[in-house]
N, C-alpha and C positions, 0 to 999 in steps of 0.2 A: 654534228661531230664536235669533239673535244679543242679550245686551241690549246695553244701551248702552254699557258701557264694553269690552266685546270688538267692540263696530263701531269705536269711537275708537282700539283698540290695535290691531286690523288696520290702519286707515287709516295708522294711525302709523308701521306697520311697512312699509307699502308706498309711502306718500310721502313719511316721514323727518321731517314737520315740518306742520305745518299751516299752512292757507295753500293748498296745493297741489293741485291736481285732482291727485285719484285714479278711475282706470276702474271702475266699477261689478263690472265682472266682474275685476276685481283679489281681491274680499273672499271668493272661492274659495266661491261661493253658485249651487244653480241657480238658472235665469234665474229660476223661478214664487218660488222663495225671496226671491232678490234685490228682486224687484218688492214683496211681500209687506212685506217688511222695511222698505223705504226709506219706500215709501206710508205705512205707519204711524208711523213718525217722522217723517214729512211733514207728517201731520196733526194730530201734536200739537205744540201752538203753544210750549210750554216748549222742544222739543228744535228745531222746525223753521227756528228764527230764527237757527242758528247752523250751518245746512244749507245751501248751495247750488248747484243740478243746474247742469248744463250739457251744452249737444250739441256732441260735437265727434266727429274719428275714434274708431272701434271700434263696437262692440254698442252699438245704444240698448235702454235696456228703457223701459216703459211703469211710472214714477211719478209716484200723482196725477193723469194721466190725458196726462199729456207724455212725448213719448220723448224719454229724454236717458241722455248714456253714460257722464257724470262726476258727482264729489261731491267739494264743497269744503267742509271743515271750519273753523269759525273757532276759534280757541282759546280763546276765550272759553265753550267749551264744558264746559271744566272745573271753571266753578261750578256746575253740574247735575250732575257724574260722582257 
């Protein structure tokens, strides 16, 4: 699995900027990975405040127990990197 600063530099690489919904299935994960991965920084409260899902078109997966098919990064994520 991914840590954390290879889920922020994928995102970065595929959104350009934070701020910006990126697709779940953008971070080249399968789905059981993807699901895996997100839930557990979902859950923890340090990382997940600077996480948030949203449903829109493409693949929803199931994070946390919602389906939703995006992840918006806030920058402010990089006092934790």
């Amino acid at each position: 699995m991914l840590n954390l600063r290879d889920l922020v530099d994928r995102y970065l690489a595929v959104g350009g900027s934070f701020g910006r919904p990126v697709a779940l299935t953008s971070f080249a994960l399968a789905p059981a990975e993807a699901q895996a991965l997100f839930s557990a920084f979902d859950e923890d409260y340090h990382i997940s405040r600077f996480l948030h899902f949203s449903r829109s078109e493409g693949q929803s997966l199931l994070i946390s127990g919602e389906l939703v098919s995006h992840v918006t990064i806030d920058p402010d994520i990089s006092s934790i990197l």
